[in-house]
C-alpha positions as CSV (number, residue, x, y, z in Angstrom):
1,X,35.7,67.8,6.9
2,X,32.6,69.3,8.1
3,X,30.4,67.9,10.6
4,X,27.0,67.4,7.9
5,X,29.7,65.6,6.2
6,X,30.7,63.5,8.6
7,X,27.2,62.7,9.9
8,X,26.2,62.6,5.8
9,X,29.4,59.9,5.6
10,X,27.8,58.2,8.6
11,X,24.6,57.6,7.1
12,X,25.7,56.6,4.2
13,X,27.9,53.6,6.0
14,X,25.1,52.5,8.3
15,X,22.6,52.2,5.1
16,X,25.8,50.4,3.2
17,X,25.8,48.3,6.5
18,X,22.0,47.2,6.5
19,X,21.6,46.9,3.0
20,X,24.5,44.8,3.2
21,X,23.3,42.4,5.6
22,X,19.6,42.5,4.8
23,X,21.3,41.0,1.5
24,X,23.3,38.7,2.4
25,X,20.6,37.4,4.2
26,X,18.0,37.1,1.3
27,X,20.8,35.7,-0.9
28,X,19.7,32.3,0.7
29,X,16.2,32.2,0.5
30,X,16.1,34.0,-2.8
31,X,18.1,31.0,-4.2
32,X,15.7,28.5,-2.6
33,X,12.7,30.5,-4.4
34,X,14.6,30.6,-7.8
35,X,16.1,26.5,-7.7
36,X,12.7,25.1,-6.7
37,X,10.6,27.3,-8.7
38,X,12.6,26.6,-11.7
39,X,12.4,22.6,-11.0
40,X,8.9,22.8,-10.4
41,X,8.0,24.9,-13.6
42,X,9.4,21.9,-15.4
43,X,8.5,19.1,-12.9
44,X,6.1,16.7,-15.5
45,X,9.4,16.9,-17.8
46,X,11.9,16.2,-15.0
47,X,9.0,13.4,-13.5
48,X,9.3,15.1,-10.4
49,X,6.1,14.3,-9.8
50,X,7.1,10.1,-9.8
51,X,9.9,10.0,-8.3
52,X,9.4,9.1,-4.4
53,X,11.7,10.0,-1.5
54,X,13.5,7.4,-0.4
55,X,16.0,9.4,2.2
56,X,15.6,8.3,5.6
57,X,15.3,12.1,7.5
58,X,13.2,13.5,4.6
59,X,10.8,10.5,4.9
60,X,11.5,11.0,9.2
61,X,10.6,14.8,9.0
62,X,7.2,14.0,7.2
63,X,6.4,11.3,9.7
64,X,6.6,8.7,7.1
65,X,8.1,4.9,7.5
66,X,7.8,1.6,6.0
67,X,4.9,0.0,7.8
68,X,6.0,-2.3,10.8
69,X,3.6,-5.2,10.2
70,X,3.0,-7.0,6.9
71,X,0.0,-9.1,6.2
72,X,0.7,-12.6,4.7
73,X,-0.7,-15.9,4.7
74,X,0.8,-19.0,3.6
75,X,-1.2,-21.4,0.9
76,X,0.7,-23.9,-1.1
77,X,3.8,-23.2,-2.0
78,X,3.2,-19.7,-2.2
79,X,3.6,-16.6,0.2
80,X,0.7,-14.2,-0.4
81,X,1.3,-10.7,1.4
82,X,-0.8,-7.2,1.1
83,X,1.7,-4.0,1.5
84,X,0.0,-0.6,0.6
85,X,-2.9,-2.2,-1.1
86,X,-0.9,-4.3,-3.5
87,X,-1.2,-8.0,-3.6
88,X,2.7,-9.8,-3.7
89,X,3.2,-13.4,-4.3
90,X,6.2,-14.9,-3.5
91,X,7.3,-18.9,-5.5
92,X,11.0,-18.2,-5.5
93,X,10.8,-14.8,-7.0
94,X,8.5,-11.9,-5.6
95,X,6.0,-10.5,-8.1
96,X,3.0,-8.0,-7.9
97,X,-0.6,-9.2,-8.7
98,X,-2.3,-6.8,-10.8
99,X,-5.9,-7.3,-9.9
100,X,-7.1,-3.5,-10.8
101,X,-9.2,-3.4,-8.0
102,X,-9.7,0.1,-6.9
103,X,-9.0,2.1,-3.9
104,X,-6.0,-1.1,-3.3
105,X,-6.9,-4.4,-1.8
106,X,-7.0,-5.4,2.1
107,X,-5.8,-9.2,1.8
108,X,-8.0,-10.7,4.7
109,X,-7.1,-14.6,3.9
110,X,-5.5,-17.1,1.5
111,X,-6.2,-20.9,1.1
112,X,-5.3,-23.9,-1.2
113,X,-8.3,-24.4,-3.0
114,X,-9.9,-27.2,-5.3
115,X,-7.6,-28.6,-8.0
116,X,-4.7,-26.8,-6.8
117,X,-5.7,-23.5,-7.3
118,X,-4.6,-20.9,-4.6
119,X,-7.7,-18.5,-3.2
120,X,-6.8,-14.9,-1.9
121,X,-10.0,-13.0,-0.4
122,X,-9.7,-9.3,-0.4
123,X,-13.5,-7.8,1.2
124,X,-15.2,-8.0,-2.1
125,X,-13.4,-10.3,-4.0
126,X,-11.5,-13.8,-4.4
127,X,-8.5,-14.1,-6.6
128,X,-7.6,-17.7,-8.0
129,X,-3.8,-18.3,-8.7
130,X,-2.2,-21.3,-9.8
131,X,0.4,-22.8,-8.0
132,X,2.8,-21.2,-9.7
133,X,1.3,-17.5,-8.6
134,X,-0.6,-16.6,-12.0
135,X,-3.8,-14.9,-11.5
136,X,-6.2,-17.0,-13.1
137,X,-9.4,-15.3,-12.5
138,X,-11.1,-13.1,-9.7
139,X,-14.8,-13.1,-8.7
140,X,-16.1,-10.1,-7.9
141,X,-19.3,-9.2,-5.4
142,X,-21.8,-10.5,-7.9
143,X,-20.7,-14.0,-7.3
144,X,-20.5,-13.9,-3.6
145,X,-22.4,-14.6,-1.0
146,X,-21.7,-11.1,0.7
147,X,-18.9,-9.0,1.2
148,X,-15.7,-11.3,2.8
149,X,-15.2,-11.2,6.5
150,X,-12.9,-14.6,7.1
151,X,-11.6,-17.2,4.4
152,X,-10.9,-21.1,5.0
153,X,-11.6,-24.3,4.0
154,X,-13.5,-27.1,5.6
155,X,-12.5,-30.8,6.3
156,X,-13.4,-31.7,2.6
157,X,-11.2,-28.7,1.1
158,X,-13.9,-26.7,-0.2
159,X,-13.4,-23.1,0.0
160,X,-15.5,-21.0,2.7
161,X,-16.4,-17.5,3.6
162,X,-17.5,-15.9,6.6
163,X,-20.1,-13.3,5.5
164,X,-22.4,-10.8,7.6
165,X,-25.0,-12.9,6.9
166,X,-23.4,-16.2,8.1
167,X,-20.7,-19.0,6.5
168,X,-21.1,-20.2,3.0
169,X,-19.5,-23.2,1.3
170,X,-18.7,-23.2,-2.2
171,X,-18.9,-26.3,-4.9
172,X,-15.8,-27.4,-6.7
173,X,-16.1,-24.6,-9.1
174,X,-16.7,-21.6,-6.6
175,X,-19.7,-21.0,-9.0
176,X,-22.3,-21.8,-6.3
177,X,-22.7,-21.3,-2.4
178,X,-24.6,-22.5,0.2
179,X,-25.1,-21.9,4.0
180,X,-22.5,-24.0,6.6
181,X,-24.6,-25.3,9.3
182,X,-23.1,-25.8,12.8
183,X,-20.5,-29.3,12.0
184,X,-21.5,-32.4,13.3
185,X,-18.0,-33.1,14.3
186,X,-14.4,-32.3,13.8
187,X,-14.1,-33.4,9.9
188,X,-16.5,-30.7,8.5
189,X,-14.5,-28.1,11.0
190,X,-13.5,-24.6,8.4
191,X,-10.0,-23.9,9.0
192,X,-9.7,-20.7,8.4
193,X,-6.9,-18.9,7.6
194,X,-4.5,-17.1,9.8
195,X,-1.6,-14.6,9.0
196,X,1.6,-15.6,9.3
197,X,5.0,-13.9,9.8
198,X,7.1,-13.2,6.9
199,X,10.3,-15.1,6.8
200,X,13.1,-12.4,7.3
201,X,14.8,-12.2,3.5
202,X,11.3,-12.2,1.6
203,X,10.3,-9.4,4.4
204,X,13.3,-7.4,3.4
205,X,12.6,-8.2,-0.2
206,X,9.3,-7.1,0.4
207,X,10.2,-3.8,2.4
208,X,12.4,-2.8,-0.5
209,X,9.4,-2.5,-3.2
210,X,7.8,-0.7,-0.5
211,X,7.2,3.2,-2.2
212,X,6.4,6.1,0.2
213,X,3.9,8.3,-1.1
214,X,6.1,11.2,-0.3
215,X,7.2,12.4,-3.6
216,X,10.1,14.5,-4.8
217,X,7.8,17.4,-6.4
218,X,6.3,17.5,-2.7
219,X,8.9,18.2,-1.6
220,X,10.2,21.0,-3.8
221,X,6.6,22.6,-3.4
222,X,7.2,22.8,0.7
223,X,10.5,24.2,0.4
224,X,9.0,26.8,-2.4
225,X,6.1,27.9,-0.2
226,X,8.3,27.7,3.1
227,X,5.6,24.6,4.8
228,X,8.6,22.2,5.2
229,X,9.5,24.0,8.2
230,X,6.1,23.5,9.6
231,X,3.3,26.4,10.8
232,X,5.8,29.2,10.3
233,X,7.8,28.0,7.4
234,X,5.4,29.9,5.0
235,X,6.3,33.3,7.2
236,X,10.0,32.5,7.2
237,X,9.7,33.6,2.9
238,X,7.3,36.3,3.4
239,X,10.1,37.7,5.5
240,X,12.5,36.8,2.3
241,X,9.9,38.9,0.3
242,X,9.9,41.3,2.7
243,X,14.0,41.7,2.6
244,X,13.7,42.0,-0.8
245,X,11.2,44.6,-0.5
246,X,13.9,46.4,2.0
247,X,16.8,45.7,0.0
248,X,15.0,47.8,-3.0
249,X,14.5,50.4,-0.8
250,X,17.8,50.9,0.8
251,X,19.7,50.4,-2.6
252,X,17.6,53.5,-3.6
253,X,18.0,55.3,-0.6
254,X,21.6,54.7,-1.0
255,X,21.9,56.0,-4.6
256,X,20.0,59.0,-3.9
257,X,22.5,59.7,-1.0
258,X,25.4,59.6,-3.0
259,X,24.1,61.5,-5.8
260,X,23.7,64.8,-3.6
């Protein structure tokens, strides 16, 4: 064999070689581009976009975790807590109090009220339950004093709210308000209402409705565009682009060796 031969037949093996291992080496992320961008052209069908992440790492990796305090109050029989702007109430089985308010609800205080109802105070509302945990009614701003600092009741068991503008009192039918002067001694003292810790199997109850806002479709779209793997995840498939760019190019080259 001559010598261009052999140094031809070199070539040829060193461009099988690269071409080879530039390859083998797109393989993976070319399969990551073609699973995740065929999920994600259907992802409305699938409902990709509601299903949350409940694995423990993914959630981990994203910096996402059940929140370690709950806020809860105790009033009546009932357990009233607030977890990611949802209102639960809790009378031997846990249920969800659709109020619609929106943006969520901040659950600053709950209270037996007059004629057994239940009062919840969110900062621009009151929600009445019965003792069972129904929502009877909720009063918005327009029948408040002012937006709802502190909830309680007095000595009497009428309901009343700390405002920026002072304390009001409301009448049996939390229609009207007036202004609490200073109390004249301990039986017109508001008690207001404190947060209490959850007991431990309603907390785990509680945890277990809990729904990160880390969805699967998320997902998908960071391993698509690379960002899962932080600042230089997207570069990590410009490279795959760029391997396919060079695998092109040396299955050409390659061709157009062979053929002379």
């Amino acid at each position: 064999m001559s010598r261009r031969h052999r140094r031809r037949g070199l070539r040829l093996r060193s461009l099988f070689l690269w071409h080879r291992y530039l390859g083998l080496t797109a393989a993976a992320l070319v399969m990551v581009l073609a699973l995740t961008g065929l999920a994600l052209n259907h992802s409305p069908a699938l409902g990709l976009d509601r299903q949350p992440v409940r694995s423990p790492w993914l959630l981990a990796w994203y910096g996402m975790a059940p929140p370690e305090e709950i806020t809860a109050f105790r009033a009546g029989r009932l357990w009233l807590a607030e977890l990611d702007g949802r209102l639960y109430v809790d009378h031997g089985r846990l249920e969800a109090v659709r109020d619609g308010e929106e943006g969520g609800l901040r659950l600053l205080g709950a209270v037996e009220g007059p004629r057994g109802l239940v009062v919840a105070a969110t900062a621009r509302r009151l929600l009445l339950l019965t003792p069972e945990g129904e929502l009877v009614e909720g009063l918005d701003e327009a029948s408040l004093p002012g937006p709802v600092r502190r909830l309680g009741v007095d000595g009497a068991g009428r309901v009343v709210l700390e405002t920026p503008a002072g304390s009001f009192r409301a009448d049996e039918e939390l229609l009207n308000w007036e202004p609490v002067g200073e109390p004249a001694d301990g039986a017109t003292a508001v008690r207001w209402a404190e947060p209490r810790r959850l007991p431990p199997p309603l907390r785990r109850e509680l945890l277990a409705r809990w729904v990160p806002e880390l969805t699967l479709e998320r997902v998908l779209l960071d391993l698509h565009s690379g960002r899962i793997l932080g600042a230089h995840g997207e570069l990590v498939m410009d490279a795959a682009a760029v391997l396919l760019l060079l695998l092109a190019l040396t299955g050409l080259g390659h061709w157009l060796l062979r053929r002379r």
